[in-house]
N, C-alpha and C positions, 0 to 999 in steps of 0.2 A: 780148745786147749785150757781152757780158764775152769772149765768144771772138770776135766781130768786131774790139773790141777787141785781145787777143791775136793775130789773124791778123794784125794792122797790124802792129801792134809789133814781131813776128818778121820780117817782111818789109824794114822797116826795116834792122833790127840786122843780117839777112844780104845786104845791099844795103852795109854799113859807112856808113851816114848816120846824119844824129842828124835828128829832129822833135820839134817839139809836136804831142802826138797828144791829141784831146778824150778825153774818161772822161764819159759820159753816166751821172748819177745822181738819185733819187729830189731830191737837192737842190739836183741843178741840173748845172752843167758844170763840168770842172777840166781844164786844160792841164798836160800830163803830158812832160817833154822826153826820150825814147826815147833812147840813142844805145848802139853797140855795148860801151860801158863802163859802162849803167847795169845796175842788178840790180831785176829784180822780178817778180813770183808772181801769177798770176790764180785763187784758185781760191775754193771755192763755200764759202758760208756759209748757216747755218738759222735767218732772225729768228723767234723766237716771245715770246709772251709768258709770262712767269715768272708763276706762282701762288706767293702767300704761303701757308705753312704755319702 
């Protein structure tokens, strides 16, 4: 989803339009306003669970 995402996004900005572009997640949807002057980073994260020591 995250680089679906990204592929939008980038197509957008080199088009010089602005959207709300959805962000599909675990908690639901967030409208996200793209435009060639916004700044932002898709990249990968690792949820684990922490063990108490």
């Amino acid at each position: 989803m995250a680089e679906i995402f990204r592929a939008h996004a980038y197509e957008i900005v080199e088009r010089g339009h602005t959207e709300l572009v959805p962000l599909l997640h675990h908690s639901g949807v967030d409208l996200l306003l793209i435009s060639p002057q916004a700044n932002f980073a898709v990249v990968a994260i690792e949820i684990g669970h922490l063990e108490a020591s």
